[in-house]
C-alpha positions in Angstrom: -18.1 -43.5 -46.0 -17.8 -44.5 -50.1 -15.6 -43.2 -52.3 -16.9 -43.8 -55.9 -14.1 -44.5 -58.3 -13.7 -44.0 -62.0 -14.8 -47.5 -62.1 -18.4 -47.3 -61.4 -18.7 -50.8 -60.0 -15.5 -50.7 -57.4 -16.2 -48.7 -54.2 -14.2 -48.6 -50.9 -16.3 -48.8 -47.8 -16.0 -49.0 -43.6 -15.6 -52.5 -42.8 -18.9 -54.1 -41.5 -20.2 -57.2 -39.4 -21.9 -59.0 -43.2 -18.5 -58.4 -44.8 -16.1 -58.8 -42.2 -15.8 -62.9 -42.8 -14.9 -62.4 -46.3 -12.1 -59.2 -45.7 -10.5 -61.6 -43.2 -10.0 -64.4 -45.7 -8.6 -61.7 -48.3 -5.7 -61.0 -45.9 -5.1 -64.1 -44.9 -5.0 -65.6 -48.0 -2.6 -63.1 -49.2 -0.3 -63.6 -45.9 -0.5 -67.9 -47.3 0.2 -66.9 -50.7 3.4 -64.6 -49.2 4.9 -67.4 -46.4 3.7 -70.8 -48.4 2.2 -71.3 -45.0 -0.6 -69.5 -41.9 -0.3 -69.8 -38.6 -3.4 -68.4 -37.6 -2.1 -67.2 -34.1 0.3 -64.4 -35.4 -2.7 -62.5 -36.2 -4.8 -61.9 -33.3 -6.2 -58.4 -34.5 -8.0 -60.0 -37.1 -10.0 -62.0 -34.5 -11.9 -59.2 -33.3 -11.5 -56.2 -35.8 -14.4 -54.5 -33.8 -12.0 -54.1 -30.7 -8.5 -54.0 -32.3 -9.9 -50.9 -35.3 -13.1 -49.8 -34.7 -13.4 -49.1 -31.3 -10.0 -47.1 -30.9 -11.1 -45.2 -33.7 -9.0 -46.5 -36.6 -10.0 -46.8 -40.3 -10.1 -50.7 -41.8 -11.3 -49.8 -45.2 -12.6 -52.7 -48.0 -12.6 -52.4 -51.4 -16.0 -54.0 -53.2 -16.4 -54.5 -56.5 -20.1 -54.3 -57.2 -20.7 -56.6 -53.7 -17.9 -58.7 -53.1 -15.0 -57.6 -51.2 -11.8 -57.7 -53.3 -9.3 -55.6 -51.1 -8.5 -54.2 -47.4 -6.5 -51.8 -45.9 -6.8 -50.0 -42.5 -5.2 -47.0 -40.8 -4.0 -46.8 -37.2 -2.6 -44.2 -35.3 1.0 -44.2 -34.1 1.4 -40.9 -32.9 -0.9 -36.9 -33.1 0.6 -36.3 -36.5 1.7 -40.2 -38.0 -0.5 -42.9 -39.2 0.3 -46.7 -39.7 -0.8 -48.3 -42.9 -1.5 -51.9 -42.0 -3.7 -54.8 -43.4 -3.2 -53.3 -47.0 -4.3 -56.6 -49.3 -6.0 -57.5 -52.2 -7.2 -60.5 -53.6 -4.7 -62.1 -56.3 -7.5 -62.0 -59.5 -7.9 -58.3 -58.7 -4.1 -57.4 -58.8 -3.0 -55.3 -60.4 -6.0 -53.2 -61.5 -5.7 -50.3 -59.4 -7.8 -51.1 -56.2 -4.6 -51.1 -54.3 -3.8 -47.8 -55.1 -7.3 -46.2 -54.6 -7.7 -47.8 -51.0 -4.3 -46.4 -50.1 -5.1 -43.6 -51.4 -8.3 -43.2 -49.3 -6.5 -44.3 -46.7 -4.3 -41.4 -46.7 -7.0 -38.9 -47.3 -8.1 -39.7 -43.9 -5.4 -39.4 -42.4 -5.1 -35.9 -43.7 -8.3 -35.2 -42.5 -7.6 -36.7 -39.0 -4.3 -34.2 -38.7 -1.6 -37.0 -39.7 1.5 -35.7 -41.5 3.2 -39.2 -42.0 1.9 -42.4 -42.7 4.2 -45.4 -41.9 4.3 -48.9 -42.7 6.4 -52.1 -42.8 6.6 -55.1 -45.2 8.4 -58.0 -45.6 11.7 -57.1 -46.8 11.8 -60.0 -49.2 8.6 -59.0 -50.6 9.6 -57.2 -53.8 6.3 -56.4 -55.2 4.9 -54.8 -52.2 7.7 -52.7 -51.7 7.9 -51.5 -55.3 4.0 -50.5 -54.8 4.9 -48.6 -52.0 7.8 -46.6 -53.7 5.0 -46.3 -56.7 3.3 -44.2 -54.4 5.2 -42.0 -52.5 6.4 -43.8 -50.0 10.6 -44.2 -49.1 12.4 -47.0 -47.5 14.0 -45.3 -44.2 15.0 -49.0 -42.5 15.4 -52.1 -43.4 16.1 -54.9 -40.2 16.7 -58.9 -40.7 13.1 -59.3 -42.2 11.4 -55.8 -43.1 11.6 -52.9 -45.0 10.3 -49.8 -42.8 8.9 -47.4 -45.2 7.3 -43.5 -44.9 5.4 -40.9 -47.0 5.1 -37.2 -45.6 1.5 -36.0 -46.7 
């Protein structure tokens, strides 16, 4: 699966064994740059992406730009009709450029297609940026606990 953008040398693309090295360090580089700090064991999904995305059927998407992975985001299934957006990142150099928004987007285009009618997500509630890309689009704050903002989008 490739979606071409109007950007002829960015293209999103099902995460795979020669690039899954490189999307790992995107996202935890971006959870560093966030907490000043990684602890490596709050992340155990990302240890074995086969078993926690691939093989229950969920979508982890990368962006590439021409061939190096620049972005990630993945879709999981919370219930028949709602989708969790998790894993959204992108590298700090390619902020900012739209990549965020076109692998969200394609995120949510398969979740149409897979019968979802909501896609949920969470972020830190501190983390300004993130929720303001959220809101950007479509999606609305509908909680907000000690350290996250829970956020929706009907599609």
């Amino acid at each position: 699966m490739v979606k071409q953008s109007d950007n002829s040398r960015f293209r999103i693309i099902a995460i795979n064994e020669a690039i899954q090295e490189q999307a790992i360090a995107i996202i935890l580089e971006g959870l560093e740059e966030r907490f000043g700090f990684l602890d490596r064991t709050l992340n155990p999904d990302l240890r074995d992406i086969q078993r926690h995305y691939i093989d229950k059927g969920y979508m982890f998407l990368v962006g590439m730009l021409d061939a190096e992975p620049i972005g990630t985001g993945a879709l999981v299934e919370e219930t028949e009709d709602t989708g969790r957006i998790v894993r959204m990142s992108v590298s700090k150099p390619y902020r900012r450029h739209g990549y965020a928004h076109m692998i969200l987007s394609e995120l949510e285009r398969k979740a149409v297609e897979q019968g979802m009618r909501r896609l949920v997500l969470e972020t830190n509630k501190e983390w300004q940026s993130a929720v303001q890309f959220y809101e950007a689009n479509g999606f609305e704050q509908y909680a907000i606990d000690d350290r996250r903002t829970h956020m929706e989008k009907w599609i």
